[in-house]
VEXTIFI-761428 format. One record per residue: residue in one letter; x, y, z of N, C-alpha, C in turn. Coordinates in steps of 0.001 Angstrom, whole numbers, padded with zeros to 6 digits, always signed. Layout:
N
AXYZXYZXYZ ...
end
This chain:
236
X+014838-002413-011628+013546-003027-011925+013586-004498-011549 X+012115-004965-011098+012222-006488-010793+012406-007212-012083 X+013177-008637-012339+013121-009539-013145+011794-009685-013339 X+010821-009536-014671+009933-009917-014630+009656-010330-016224 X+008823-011119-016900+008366-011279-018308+007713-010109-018766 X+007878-010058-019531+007296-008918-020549+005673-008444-020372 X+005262-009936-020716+003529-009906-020119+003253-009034-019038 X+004347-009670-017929+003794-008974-016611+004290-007722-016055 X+005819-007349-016536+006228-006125-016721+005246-004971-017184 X+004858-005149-018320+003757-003860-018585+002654-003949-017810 X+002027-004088-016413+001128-003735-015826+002042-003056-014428 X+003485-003296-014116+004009-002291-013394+004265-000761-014088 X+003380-000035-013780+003555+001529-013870+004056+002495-012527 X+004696+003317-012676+004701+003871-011136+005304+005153-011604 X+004271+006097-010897+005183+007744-011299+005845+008042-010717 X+007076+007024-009852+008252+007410-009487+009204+006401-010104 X+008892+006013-011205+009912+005736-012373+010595+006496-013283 X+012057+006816-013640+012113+007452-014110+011613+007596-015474 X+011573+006811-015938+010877+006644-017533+009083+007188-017367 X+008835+007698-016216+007497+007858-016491+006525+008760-016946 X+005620+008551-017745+005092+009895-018180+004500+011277-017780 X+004880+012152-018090+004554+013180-017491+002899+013495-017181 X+002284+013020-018076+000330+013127-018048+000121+012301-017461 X+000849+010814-016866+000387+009620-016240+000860+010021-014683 X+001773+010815-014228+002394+011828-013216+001360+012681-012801 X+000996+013123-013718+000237+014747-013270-001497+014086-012999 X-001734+012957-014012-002917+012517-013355-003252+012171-011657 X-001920+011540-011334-002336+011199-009986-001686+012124-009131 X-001461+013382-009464-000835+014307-008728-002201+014944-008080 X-003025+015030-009487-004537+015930-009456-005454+014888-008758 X-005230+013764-008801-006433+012553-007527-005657+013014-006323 X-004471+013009-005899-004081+013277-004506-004736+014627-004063 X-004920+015453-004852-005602+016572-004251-006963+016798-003977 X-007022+016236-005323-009007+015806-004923-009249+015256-003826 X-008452+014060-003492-008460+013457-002187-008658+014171-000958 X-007616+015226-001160-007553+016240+000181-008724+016979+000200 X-009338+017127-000433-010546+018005-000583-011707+017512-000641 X-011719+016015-000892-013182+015353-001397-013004+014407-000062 X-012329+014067+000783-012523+012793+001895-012251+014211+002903 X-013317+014132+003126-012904+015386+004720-013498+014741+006096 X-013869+013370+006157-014752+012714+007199-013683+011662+007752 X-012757+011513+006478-012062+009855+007089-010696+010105+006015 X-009648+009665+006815-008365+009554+006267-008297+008062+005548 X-008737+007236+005380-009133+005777+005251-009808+006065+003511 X-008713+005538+002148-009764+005447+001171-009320+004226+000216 X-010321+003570+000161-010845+002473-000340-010780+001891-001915 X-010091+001731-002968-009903+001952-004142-010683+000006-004464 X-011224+000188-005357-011975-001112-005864-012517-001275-007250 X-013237-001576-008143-013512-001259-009122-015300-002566-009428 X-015684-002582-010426-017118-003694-010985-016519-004838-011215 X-015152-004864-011847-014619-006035-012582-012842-006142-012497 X-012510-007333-012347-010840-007636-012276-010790-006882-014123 X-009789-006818-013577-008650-006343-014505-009195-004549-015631 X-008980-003813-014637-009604-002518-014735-008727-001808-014383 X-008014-002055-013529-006833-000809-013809-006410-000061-012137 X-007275-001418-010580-007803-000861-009038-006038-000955-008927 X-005233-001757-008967-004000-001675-008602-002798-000642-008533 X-002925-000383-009739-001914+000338-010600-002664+001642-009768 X-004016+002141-009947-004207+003581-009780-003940+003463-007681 X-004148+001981-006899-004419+002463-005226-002930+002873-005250 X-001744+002139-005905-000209+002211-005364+000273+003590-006018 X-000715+004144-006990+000474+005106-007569-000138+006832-006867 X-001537+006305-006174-002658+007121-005702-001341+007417-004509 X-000987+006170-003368-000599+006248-002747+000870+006926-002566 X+001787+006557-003795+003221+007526-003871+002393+008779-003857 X+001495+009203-004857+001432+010694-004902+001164+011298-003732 X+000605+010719-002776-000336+011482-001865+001089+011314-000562 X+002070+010482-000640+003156+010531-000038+004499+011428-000688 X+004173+011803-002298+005489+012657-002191+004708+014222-001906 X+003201+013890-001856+002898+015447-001444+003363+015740+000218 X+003632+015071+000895+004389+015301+002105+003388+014660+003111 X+002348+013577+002596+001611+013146+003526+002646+011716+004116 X+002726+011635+005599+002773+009919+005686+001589+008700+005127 X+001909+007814+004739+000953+006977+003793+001113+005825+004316 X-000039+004697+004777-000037+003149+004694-000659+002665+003907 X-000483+001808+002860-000606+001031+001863-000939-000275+001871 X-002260-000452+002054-002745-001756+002857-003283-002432+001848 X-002823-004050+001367-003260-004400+000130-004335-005648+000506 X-005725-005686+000542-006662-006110+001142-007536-006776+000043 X-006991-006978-001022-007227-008482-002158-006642-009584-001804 X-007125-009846-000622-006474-011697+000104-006559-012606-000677 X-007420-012880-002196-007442-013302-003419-006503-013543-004254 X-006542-011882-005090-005740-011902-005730-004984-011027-005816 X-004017-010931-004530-002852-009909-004006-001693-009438-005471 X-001647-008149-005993-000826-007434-006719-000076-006228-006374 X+000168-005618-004997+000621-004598-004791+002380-004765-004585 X+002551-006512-003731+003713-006594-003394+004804-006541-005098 X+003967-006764-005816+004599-006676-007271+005145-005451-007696 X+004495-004949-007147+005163-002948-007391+006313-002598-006823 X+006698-003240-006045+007987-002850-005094+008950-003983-004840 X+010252-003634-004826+011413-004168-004322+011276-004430-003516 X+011672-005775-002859+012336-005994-001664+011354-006223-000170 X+010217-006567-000719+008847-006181+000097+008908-007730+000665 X+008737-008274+001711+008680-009438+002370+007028-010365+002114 X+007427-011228+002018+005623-012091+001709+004929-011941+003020 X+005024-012340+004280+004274-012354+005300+003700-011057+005257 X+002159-010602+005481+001383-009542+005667+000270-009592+006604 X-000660-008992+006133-002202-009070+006721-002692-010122+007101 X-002646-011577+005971-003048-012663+006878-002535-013282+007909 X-001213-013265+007793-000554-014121+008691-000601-013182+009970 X-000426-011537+009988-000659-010855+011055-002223-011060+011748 X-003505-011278+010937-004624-011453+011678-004942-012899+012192 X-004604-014037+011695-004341-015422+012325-003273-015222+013625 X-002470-014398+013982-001399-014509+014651-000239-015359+014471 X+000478-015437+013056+001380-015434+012863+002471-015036+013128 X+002515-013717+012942+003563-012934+013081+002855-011730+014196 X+004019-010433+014376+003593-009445+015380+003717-008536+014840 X+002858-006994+015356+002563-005711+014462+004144-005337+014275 X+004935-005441+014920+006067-005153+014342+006492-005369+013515 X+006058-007080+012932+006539-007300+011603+005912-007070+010465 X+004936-006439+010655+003548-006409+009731+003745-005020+009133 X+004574-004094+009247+004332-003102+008297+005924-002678+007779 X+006034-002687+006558+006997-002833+005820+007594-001469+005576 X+008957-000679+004683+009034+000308+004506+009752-000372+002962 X+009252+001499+002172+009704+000686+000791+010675+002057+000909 X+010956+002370-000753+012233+003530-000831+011346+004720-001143 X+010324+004718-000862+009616+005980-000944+009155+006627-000038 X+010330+008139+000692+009868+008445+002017+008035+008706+001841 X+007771+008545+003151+006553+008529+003745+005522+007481+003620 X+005812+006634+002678+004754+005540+002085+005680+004152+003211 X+004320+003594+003741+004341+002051+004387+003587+001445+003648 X+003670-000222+003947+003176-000921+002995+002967-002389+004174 X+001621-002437+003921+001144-004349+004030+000493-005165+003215 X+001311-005705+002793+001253-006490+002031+000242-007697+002345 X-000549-008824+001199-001862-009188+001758-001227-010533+002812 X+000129-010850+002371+000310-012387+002987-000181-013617+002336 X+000057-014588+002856-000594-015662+002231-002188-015650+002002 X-002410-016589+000693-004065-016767+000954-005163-017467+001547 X-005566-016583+002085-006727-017590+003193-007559-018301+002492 X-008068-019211+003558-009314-020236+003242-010888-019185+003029 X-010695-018069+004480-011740-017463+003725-011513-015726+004366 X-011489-015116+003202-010613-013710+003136-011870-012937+003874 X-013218-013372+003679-013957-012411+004268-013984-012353+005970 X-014190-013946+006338-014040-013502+007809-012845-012981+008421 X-012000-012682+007454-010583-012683+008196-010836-010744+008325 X-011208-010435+007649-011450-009079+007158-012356-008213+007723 X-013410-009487+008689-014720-009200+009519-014413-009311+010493 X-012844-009963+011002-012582-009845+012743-011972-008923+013211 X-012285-009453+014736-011969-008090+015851-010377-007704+015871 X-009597-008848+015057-008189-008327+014956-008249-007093+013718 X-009101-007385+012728-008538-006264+011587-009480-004843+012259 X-010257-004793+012907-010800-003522+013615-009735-003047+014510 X-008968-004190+015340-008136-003879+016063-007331-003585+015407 X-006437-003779+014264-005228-002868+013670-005734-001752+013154 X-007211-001552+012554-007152-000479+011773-007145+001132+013299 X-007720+000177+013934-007836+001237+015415-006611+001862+015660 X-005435+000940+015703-004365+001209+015931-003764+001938+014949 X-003515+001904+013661-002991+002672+012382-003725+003641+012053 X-004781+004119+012219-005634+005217+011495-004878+006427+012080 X-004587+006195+013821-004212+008091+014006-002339+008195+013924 X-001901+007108+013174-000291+007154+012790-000102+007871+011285 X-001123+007686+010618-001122+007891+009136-002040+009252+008731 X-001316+009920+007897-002334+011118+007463-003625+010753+006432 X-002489+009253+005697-003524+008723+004506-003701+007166+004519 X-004755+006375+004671-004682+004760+004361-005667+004044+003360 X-004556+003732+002224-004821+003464+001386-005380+001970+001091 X-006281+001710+000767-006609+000148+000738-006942-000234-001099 X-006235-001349-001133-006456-002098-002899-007358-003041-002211 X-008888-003033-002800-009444-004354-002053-009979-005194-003381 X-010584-006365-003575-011086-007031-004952-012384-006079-005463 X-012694-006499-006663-013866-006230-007570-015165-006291-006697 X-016269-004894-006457-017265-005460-005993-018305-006539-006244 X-018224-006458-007920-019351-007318-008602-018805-008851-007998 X-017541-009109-007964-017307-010804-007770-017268-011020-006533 X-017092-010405-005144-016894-010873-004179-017354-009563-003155 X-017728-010007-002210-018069-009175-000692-017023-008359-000257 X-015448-008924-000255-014722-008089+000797-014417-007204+000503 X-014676-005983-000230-014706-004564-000720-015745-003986+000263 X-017120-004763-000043-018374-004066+000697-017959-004242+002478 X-017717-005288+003140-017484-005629+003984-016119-004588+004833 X-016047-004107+004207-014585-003202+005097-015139-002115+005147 X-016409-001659+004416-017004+000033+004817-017689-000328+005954 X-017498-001135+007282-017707-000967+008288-016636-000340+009195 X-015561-000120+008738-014511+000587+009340-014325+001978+008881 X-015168+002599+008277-015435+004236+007674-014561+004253+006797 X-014456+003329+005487-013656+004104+004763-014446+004319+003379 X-014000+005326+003063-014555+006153+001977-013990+005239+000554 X-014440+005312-000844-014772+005166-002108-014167+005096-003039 X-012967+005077-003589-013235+005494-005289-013263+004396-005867 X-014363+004242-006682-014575+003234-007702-013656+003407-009226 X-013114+002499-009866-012018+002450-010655-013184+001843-012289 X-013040+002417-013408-013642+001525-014215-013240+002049-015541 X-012686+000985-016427-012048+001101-017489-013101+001118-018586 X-012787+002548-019365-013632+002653-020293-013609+002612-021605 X-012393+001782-021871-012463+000823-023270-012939-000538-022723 X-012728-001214-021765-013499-002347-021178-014981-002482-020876 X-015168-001510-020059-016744-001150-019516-017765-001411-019490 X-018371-001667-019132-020024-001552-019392-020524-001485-018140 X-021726+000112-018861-022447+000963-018099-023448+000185-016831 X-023861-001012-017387-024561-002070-016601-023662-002605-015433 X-022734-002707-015810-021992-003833-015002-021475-002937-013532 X-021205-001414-014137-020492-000104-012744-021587+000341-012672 X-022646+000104-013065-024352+000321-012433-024632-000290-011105 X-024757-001800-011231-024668-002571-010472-023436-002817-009447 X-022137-002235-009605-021180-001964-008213-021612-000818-007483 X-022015+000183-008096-022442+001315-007576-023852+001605-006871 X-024380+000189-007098-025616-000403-006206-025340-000706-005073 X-024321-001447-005201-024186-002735-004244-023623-001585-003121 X-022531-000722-003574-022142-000156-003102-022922+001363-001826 X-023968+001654-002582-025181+002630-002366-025801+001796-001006 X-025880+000798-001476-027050-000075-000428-026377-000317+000733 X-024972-000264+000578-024092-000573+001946-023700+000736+002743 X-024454+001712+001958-024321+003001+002543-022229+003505+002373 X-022090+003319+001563-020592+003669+001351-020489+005109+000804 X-019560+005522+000991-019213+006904+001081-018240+006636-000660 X-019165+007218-001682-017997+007143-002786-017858+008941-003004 X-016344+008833-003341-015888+009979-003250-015970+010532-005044 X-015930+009231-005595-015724+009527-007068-015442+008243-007730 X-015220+008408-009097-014752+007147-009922-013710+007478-010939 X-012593+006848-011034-011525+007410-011621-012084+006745-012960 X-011573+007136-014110-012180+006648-015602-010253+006195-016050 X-010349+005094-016235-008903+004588-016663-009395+004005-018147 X-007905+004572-019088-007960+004149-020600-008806+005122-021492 X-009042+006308-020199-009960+007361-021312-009591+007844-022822 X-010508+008103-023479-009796+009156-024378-009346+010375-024378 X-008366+010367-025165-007197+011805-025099-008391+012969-024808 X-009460+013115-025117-010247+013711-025216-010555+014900-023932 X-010744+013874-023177-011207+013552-021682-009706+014052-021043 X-008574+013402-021341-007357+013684-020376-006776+014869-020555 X-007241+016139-020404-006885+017276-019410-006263+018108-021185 X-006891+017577-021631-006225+018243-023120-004910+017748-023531 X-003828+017143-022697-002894+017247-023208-002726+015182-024073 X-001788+015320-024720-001603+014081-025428-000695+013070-024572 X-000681+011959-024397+000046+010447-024257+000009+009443-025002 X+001805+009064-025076+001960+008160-025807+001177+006961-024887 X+001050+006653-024161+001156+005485-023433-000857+005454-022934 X-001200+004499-022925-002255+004002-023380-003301+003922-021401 X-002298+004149-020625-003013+004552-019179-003643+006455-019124 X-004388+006391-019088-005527+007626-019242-006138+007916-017688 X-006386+009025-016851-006731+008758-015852-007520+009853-015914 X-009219+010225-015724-009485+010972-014998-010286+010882-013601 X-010751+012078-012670-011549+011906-011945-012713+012696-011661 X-013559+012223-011711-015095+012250-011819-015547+012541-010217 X-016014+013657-009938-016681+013554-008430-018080+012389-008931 X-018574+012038-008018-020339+011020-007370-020839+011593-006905 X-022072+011842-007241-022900+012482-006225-024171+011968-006016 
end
């Protein structure tokens, strides 16, 4: 495990820990499949949520092991140029990423990382830009995604909150599909009203909305100690 404080330790979850729970496992075992069945237009899916601190992180990286130990190859593209949290999930992951690869920093060679989980790649966001949206709106990030879409069976993107910022909406010009993330001890119905606007109006493809922190109720019948709840909800 990384050295980390306590605070920030409990927001690393990953169901390829061994300590990890079996209902927090099997939740994202059952989104990887939905996946296979609910995105049939675009290998490209988009994880975001109404509001920071909801739970978009934890569910794009652990979305992404699952859908890589199901035997898919996976890229793991962390596209919160803001407020980047994916490189936190993993060992040994290098800082240079996405920005410094779309300024021309660095070269596609160095730009995609491997972690210890066969099939899963990872880019990490890089330093933070002056301004994350145009970086996100140029002909270089069309040009990588051109290039990575027919290498990968699955590409996973963590992008920011729709309600606070554009660059969530701004990347469904590259076809990628939906799931909206929204914590429902946090929540409010108004607030994933209005992402799911913003979202509608940009013509985005939502596949569903995962419900994080549900009640036991809701999670598949069975009980958890541990206070991450996941279900998934088709959109229609």
């Amino acid at each position: 495990m990384l050295n980390r404080s306590h605070s920030e330790d409990r927001y690393i979850r990953k169901i390829d820990s061994e300590n990890a729970d079996f209902n927090f496992v099997e939740a994202f075992n059952t989104l990887a499949v939905n996946l296979k069945y609910s995105a049939t237009d675009s290998n490209k899916i988009m994880f975001t949520s109404s509001s920071p601190s909801e739970g978009k992180t934890t569910i794009s990286v652990n979305a992404a092991i699952a859908l890589a130990k199901q035997g898919n190859r996976v890229l793991l593209i962390d596209c919160d140029l803001r407020k980047p949290k994916v490189r936190k999930f993993f060992e040994g992951l290098g800082k240079n990423g996405l920005t410094n690869y779309l300024i021309g920093d660095i070269k596609y060679e160095e730009l995609i990382q491997k972690c210890d989980i066969d099939g899963l790649d990872i880019i990490v966001s890089g330093k933070i830009p002056p301004s994350p949206t145009r970086l996100l709106l140029s002909k270089e990030m069309g040009a990588l995604l051109d290039r990575v879409t027919p290498l990968y069976d699955w590409i996973v993107f963590d992008t920011p909150p729709v309600n606070l910022v554009t660059d969530a909406v701004v990347l469904l010009k590259y076809d990628i599909s939906t799931i909206l993330i929204a914590d429902q001890k946090e929540g409010n119905l108004q607030i994933l009203s209005k992402a799911i606007d913003s979202l509608k109006f940009a013509n985005a493809k939502i596949l569903g909305i995962v419900v994080n922190n549900a009640p036991l109720e809701f999670r598949y019948g069975y009980a958890s100690k541990y206070k991450y709840k996941y279900k998934y909800y088709s959109y229609k």
